[in-house]
N, C-alpha and C positions, 0 to 999 in steps of 0.2 A: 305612182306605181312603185313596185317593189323592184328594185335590180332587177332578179331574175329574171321576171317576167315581165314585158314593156304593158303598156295600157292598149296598147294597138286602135286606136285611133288615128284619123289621117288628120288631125287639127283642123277638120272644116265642120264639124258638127254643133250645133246649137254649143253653147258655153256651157250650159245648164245641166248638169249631170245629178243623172235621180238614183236614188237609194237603189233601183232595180238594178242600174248598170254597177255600182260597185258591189253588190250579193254577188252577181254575175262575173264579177273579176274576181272576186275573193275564193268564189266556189273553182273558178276554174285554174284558181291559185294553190289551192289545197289539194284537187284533183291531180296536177300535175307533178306535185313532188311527194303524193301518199300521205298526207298532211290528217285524213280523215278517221285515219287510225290512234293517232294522238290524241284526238279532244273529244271529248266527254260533253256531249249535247244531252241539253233538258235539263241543267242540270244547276243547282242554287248555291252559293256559299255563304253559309249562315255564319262561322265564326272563324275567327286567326285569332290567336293565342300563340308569345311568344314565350315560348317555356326554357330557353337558354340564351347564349349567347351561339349556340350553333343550331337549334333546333326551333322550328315554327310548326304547331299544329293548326290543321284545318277541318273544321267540317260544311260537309255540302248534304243536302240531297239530290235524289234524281228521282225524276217524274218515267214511270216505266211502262209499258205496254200501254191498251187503248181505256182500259180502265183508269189509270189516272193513278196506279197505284205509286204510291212513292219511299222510297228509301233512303233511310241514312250512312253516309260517308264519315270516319276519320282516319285519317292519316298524320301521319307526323315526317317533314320534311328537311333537308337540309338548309336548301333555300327555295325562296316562293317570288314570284314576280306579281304582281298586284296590275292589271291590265284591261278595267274595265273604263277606262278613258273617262270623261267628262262631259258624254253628250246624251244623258240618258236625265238627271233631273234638271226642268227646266227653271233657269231664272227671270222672273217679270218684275221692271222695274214698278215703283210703287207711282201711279201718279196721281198728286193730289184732286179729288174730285171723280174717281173713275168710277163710281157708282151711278155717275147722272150720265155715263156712255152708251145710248139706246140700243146699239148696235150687238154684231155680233165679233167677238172674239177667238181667237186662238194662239197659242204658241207655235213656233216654226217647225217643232214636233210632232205637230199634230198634223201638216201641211203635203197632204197627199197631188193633188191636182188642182189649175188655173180656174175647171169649170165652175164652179160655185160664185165665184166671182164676174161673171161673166154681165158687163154693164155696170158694176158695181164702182162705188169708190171706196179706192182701198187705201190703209195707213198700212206702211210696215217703219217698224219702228225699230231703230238698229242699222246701218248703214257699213256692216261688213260683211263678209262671203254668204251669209244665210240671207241675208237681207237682201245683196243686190241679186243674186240669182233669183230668188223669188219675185223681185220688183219686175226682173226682167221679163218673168216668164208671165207674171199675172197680166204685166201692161198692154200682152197681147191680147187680152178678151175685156179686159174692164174699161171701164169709162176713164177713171182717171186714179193715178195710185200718187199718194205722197208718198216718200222716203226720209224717215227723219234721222238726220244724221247729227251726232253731237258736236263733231268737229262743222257744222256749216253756219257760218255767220248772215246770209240773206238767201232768199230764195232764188234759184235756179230751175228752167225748165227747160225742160228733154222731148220735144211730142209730148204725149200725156203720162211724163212723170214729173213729178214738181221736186225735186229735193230741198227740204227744209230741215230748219233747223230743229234741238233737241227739243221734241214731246215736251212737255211741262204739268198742265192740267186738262181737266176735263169743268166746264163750266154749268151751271143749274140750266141748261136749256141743251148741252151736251153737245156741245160746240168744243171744240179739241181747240186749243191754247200751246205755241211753241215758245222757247225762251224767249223770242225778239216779238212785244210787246204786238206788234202793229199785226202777225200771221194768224190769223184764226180758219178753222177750218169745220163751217157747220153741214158739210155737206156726206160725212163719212159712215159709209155704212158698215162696214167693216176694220176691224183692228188685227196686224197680224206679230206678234212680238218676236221679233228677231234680235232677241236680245242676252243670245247664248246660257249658259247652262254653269248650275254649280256642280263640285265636288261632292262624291257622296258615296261611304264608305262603312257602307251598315253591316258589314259584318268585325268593323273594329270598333269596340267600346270599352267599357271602364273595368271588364277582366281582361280586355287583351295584351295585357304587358308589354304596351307601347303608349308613347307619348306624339300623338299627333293632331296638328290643329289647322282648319280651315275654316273662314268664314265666310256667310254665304255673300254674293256679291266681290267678294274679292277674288283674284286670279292667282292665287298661291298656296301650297301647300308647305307647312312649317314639320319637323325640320330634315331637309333634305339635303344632300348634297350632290351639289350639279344637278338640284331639281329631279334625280332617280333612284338614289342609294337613301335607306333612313339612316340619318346620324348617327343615332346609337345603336340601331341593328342594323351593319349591314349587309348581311345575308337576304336581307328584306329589301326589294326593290319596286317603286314603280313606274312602270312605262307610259308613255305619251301624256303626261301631267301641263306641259304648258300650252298654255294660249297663244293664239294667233300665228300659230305655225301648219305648215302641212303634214298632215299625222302622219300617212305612211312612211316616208322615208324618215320623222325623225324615229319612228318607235323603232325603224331596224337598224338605224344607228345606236341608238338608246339598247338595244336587246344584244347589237353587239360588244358594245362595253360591260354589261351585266355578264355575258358569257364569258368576256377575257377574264372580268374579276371569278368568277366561278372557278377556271381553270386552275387560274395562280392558285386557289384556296388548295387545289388537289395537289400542285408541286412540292415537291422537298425543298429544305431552306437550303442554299448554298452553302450552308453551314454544315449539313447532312451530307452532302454530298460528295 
């Protein structure tokens, strides 16, 4: 949750928190401080372009009325916060052989409801917050769910979850293979990859007069400092860029540092004064 407003939860409800209850907090986050009149829904950003060391241009469109019609945006700003977090493209590890996997697949993006699974045995592959929330929730209706976890050296069982070790391959008869030789598993009907999300930042490229670099599968964005400010612009900031933390409260710590650097920009030097 955000300071202001608690999550208001009484800590006895299922662990498993679905995308509806945080719309639900967000909406009634916005609602409560007039938040709705600030942001611009529907709405794309096609380019950033750094055209000084104090000025960043941006264009968007916005998708307008019920026809679909759409309009273009620029503006030119002082500073810009770059704030579309890290969980929008999905990363799938590569495993050798996964074309002989009969079954059916998805990303943990994709991953709306238990029932499809229901009887099933299910792989989720990844073995942090997306992973175990979902192992949790599927293992109520499926037959039997592995959870492949990197850090697990032999297999452990839970009732009907088995935690195994890291995925590895798929073999010619589509029997799932984990690192520790002896675990095969030919029983899997489904795959579900919990194996988080790249960086991805399409409206900066080779006109935007910036130097920034990420690669897929890694968890870093170069070059940053303290992981929010760009190096060499920093009028240019982005929020919630690291991993395996919890977004909301760092991104409003993260937005209140952006905001104290903003201010000082507008003070007079000591020297003026």
């Amino acid at each position: 949750a955000f300071r202001e407003l608690p999550w208001g939860g009484d800590g006895k409800e299922a662990s498993y928190v679905t995308h509806k209850d945080v719309l639900e907090y967000l909406e009634l986050y916005a609602n409560k401080f007039d938040l709705q009149k600030c942001i611009n829904f529907r709405s794309t950003v096609k380019h950033l372009k750094v055209l000084d060391n104090k000025h960043i241009s941006l264009e968007w469109t916005t998708s307008t009325g019920e026809n679909g019609n759409v309009e273009t945006h620029r503006e030119t700003f002082d500073n810009v916060c770059v704030c579309n977090g890290h969980y929008a493209r999905p990363s799938i590890p590569k495993l050798q052989g996964f074309g002989n996997f009969r079954g059916n697949f998805i990303h943990a993006i994709q991953y709306d409801n238990p029932e499809p699974y229901t009887g099933k045995t299910v792989l989720c592959v990844g073995a942090r917050p997306s992973g175990l929330d979902l192992c949790r929730e599927i293992s109520l209706v499926a037959k039997r769910v592995y959870l492949s976890d990197s850090t697990c050296d032999k297999m452990q069982t839970f009732g009907n979850v088995f935690l195994m070790p890291r995925t590895q391959s798929v073999d010619a008869d589509g029997a799932v293979h984990f690192s520790k030789e002896e675990y095969v598993a030919d029983d899997i009907d489904s795959i579900v990859f919990c194996s988080g999300y790249d960086y991805d930042f399409p409206f900066i490229d080779e006109e935007s007069n910036i130097d920034i670099t990420f690669t897929p599968g890694e968890r870093r964005v170069q070059p940053l400092y303290e992981q929010t400010w760009h190096a060499d612009v920093p009028h240019l900031s982005f929020i919630g860029i690291p991993h395996s933390i919890v977004p909301f409260p760092l991104s409003e710590i993260q937005a209140e540092a952006v905001v104290s650097q903003i201010k000082q920009q507008t003070l007079p030097c000591l020297s003026d004064r």
